[in-house]
N, C-alpha and C positions, 0 to 999 in steps of 0.2 A: 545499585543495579538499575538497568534504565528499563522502561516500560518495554514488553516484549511483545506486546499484543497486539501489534498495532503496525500501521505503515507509514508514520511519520517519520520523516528525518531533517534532524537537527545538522546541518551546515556550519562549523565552527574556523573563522578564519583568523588563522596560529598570528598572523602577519600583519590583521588589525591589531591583535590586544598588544603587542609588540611594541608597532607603532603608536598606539595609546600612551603605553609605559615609558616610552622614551620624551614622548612629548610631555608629558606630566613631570618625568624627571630632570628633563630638562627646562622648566620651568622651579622645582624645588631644588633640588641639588640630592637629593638622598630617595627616592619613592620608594616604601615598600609595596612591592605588591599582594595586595589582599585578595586571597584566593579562596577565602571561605566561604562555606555550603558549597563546594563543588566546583569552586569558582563561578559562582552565581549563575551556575547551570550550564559553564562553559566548559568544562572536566577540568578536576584539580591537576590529575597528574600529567597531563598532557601541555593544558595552560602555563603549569611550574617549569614543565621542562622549556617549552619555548622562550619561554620569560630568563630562566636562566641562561642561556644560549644567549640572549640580547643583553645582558650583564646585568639583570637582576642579583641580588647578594639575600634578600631581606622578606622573608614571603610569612605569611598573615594568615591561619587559620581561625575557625570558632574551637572546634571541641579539643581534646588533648586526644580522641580519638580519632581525627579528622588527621593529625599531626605526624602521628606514630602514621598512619598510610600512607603521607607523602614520603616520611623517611624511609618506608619502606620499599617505598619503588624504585627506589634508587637514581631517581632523576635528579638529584642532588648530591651532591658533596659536604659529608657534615663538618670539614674541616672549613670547609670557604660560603657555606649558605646556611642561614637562621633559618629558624621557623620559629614562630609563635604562635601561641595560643590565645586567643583574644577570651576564650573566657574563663581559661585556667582550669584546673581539676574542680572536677563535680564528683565521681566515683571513686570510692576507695582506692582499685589499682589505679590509675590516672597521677594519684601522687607519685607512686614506685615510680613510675615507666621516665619522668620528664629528665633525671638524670643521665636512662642510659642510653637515653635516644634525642640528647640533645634539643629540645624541646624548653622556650622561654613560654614560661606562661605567665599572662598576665594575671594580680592578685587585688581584689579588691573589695575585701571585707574580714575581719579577725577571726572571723569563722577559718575560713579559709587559711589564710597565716598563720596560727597558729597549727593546722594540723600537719601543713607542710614543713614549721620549723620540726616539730615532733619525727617527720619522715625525714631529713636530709640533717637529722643528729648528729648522725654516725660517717657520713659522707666522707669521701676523703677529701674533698673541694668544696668550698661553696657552689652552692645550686646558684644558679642568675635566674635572677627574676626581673619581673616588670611591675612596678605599683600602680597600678590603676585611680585615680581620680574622678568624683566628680565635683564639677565644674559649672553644671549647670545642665544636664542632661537626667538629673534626677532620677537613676537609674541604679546602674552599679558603683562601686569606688569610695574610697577613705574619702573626704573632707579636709579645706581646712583646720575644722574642727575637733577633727579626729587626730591630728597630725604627730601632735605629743604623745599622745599612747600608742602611737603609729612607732614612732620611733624611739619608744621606750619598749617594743616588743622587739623592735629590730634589734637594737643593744643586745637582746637578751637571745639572740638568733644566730650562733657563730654559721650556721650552714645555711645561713641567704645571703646571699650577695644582691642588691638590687640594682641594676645598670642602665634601667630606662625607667622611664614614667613617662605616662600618658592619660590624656584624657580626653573627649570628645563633645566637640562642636556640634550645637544644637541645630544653630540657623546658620552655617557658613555660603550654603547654597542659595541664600534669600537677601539680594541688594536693598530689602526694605529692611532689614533686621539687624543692618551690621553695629547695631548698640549692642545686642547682647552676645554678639561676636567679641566685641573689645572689654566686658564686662567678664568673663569667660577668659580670657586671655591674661586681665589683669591678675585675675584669681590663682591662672596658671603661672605666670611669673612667681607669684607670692609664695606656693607652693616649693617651685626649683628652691626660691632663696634661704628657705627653711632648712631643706634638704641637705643644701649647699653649708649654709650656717654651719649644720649637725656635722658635715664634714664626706657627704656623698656624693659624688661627683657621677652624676648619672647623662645617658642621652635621650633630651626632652624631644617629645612626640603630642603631638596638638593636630597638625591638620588633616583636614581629608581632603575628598576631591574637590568640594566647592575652594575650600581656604588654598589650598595647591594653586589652583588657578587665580583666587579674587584675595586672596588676603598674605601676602608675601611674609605681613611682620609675624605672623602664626607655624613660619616654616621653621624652624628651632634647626632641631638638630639630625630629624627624620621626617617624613610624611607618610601617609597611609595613602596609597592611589588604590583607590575602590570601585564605583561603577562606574567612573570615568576609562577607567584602565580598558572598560568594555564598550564603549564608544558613546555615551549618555553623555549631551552635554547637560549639566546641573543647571544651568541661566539660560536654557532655552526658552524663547518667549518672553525673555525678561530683557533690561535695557544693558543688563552684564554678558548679553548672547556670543558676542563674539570675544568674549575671554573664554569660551568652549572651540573654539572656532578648530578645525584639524581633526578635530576626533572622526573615527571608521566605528560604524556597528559591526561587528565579531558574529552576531548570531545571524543564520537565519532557517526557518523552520516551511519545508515543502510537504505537502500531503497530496494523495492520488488523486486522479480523477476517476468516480467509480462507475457514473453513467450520466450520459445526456438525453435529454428527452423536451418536448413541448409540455407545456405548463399552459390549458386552455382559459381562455378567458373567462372569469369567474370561481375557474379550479382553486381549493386549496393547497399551501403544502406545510408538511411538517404535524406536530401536535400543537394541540390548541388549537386551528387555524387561525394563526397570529394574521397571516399571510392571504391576501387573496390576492390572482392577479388579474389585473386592472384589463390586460388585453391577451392576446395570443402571444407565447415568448417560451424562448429556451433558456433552460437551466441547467444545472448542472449539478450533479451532489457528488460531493467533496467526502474524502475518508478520514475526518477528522472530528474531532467532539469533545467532551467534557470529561471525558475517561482519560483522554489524551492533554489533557491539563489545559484544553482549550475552551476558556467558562463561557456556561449557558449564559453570562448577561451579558456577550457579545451578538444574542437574537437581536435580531433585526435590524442593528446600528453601527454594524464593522463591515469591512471590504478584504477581501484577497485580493492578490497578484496574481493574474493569467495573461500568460504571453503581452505579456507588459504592459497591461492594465490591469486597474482597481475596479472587481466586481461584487456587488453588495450582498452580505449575507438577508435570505430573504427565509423569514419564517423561523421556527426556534432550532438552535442548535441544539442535537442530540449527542447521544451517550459517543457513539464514533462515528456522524455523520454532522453533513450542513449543506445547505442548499444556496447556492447563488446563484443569479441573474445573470445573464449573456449578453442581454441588450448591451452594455458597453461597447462587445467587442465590437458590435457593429457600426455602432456611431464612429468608432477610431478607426473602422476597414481594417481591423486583426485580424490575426489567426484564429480560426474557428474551432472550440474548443472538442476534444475529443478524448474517449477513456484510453486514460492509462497519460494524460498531461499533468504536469505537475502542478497543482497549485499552492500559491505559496503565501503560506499566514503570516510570515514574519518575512522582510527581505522581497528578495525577485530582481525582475529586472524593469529598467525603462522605467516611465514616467509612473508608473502604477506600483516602483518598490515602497512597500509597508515599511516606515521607520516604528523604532520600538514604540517612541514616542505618540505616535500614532496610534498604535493599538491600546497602550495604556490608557491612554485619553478614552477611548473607544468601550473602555472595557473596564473604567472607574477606579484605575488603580495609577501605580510607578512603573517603571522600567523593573526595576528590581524586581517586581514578582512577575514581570508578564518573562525574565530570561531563568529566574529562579525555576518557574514553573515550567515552562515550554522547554526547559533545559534538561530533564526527567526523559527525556524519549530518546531513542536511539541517537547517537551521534557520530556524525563524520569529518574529522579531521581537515585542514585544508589550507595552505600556503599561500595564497593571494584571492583575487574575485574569482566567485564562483561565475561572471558572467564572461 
C-alpha cells in the first residue's frame, strides 16, 4: 500500500522500463525481467503488465508472496509467462501455493529441499524449480561443495524437476573487478557440467545488469535485467560508461509548493539552525520530508528541480517539510517560484532534472534504495515524458 499522508507523487514512465528491457534484451538474447520489491518501487503489477505487452516471457520476484499477487492480477498469462521467486518459500503455506499457481522458486539450502520434496510427494507432476548457487557472493545457495548431496537428495526427489540454476555475480558492475567475475563464472561452468554429467539438462542463469551489458561470455542461457531495466547505468562514472549508454530513468518524484516567503539576513531556518542566511533571499518550503521516504541526510547537501533548475536544500529536512533557496531562479531569469508549483526531488525538467544517480550520490546511498524508497508514495502511471 503506498503512503497516503502525504502529497508526493511518484511519476512512473511504463515506456522507459520498456525501452530499458528491450535494450538489455537485445544485447543478451533472453532478459528476465526482475520485478521484485515492487518493482524496485516502480509497481509490480503495472511494470509486469507493460513489460509483458513489449514481449517479456520471464519476470523475477523476491517473495513466493510477492508471486501469488502478480499471478493474481491477472496481467499475465500462466500458460505463456513465468514467474519466479528469487528467494523461494520461507512460510509454511508458500510451499502449498507454488504448484497451483505456477510459480518457479528459486532453492538454495537442504533446509529448504527437503521440505519441498516432502510437499510436492504426492503431486501429480514434478514441481520445476530453480537450484540456486553460490558462486562467490557468500550469501545464499548449494556449492560446489555441496553438489553430491545435492544431487543424491535430487535422486531421492521424484516431485522436483529442476530446469534452471543460477547464481549471482558479485562484481559484474565493477571494470576493476572483472577477475572475480571470471573466477565466478568458471565455478559456474563447473557446476552446469556436473549437473549435466548427472544427466540434468537445465537453463543456466548467471547474469545481471552489469554482466548483460559488460560481460557477454556470462549470458548462458537467460539473464536477469534488474536496475537497469529501470534506467541506472551500472558503469556510470566509470571507463565502461558508455556500455550503459541508451538507458531512460522511469521514476520521477514531484512534491508541492507549500509557501514562499523572504528568509532575512541573518534569519534561521529549520531545526538545529543548521542554516543561517548569509543575506536577504527567498525560499521556499517544499511538502516533502523523511516521513515521505525522503532522508534527513539530504540536509543541507541535495538540490530540487523548480521550473528547471536545481535549487539547494537549505537547513535540515523535516518529518514532511524542506526548505530551498530561490536565489537560483534568479541567476537563470526563471520562473518565479510560487505555492501550489511543483517541485521535483527526483526527475523534472530542463537543465536542473535530478538524475537518480544524483541524489544517490547526494544522499550516501545506490539508486536502488533512493527508487525502492521514494517508490512507497502515491504513484502515477505514464506512457512517455512527463515533460
Amino acid at each position: 500500500m503506498s503512503i497516503a499522508y502525504n502529497k508526493l507523487q511518484v511519476i512512473i514512465d511504463l515506456d522507459a522500463i520498456c525501452h530499458n528491457w528491450q535494450l538489455l534484451n537485445q544485447r543478451s538474447g533472453n532478459a528476465i525481467a526482475v520485478v521484485k520489491s515492487d518493482a524496485y518501487g516502480h509497481g509490480l503489477v503495472e511494470t509486469s503488465r507493460a513489460l509483458a505487452e513489449a514481449g517479456a516471457t520471464t519476470f523475477a520476484v523476491g517473495t513466493v508472496e510477492e508471486a501469488l499477487e502478480l499471478r493474481q492480477s491477472g496481467v499475465l498469462d500462466p500458460a505463456a509467462h513465468r514467474v519466479i521467486s528469487l528467494l523461494g518459500p520461507i512460510d509454511d503455506w508458500e510451499y502449498a501455493t507454488l504448484a497451483e499457481h505456477r510459480i518457479l522458486p528459486f532453492i538454495g539450502n537442504f533446509a529448504q529441499l527437503s521440505k519441498l520434496a516432502e510437499n510436492t510427494a504426492r503431486l501429480d507432476a514434478p514441481l520445476p524449480i530453480s537450484l540456486k548457487f553460490d558462486t562467490g557472493m557468500s550469501r545464499l545457495g548449494f556449492t560446489l561443495e555441496t553438489i553430491g548431496q545435492l544431487l543424491a537428495v535430487l535422486d531421492n526427489a521424484p516431485g522436483l524437476l529442476p530446469v534452471m540454476v543460477s547464481s549471482h555475480l558479485a562484481t559484474g558492475d565493477e571494470p576493476g573487478n572483472t577477475a572475480y567475475v571470471t573466477r565466478q563464472s568458471s565455478d559456474f561452468l563447473d557446476i552446469l557440467t556436473k549437473l549435466s554429467t548427472a544427466g540434468y539438462r537445465v537453463e543456466a542463469n548467471l547474469a545481471n545488469s552489469g554482466a548483460i551489458l559488460a560481460h557477454p561470455d556470462t549470458h548462458h542461457d537467460s539473464q536477469r535485467a534488474g536496475i537497469a531495466m529501470y534506467g541506472t547505468n551500472p558503469f556510470l562514472g566509470t571507463p565502461w560508461e558508455a556500455k550503459g549508454q541508451g538507458l531512460r530513468q522511469a521514476m520521477s518524484v514531484s512534491a508541492p509548493v507549500l509557501d514562499v516567503h523572504t528568509l532575512k539576513q541573518g534569519q534561521c531556518v529549520s531545526y538545529g539552525c543548521t542554516y543561517t542566511a548569509p543575506q536577504d533571499m527567498r525560499i521556499a518550503i517544499i511538502g516533502a520530508g523523511y516521513a515521505d521516504c525522503y532522508s534527513r541526510l539530504l540536509t543541507n547537501h541535495a538540490s530540487l528541480c523548480l521550473h528547471g533548475t536545481q535549487v539547494p536544500i537549505i537547513g535540515r529536512v523535516c518529518m514532511q517539510m524542506v526548505a530551498v533557496d530561490l536565489r537560483p531562479l534568479d541567476e537563470v531569469g526563471a520562473k518565479q517560484a510560487q505555492v501550489g508549483d511543483s517541485a521535483w526531488l527526483l526527475g523534472g525538467t530542463g537543465d536542473g532534472y535530478v538524475t537518480a544517480d544524483q541524489l544517490a550520490a547526494w544522499w550516501g546511498t545506490i539508486t536502488y534504495e533512493v527508487f525502492c524508497l521514494l517508490g512507497m508514495n502515491k504513484k502515477q502511471f505514464i506512457q512517455g515524458d512527463i515533460s
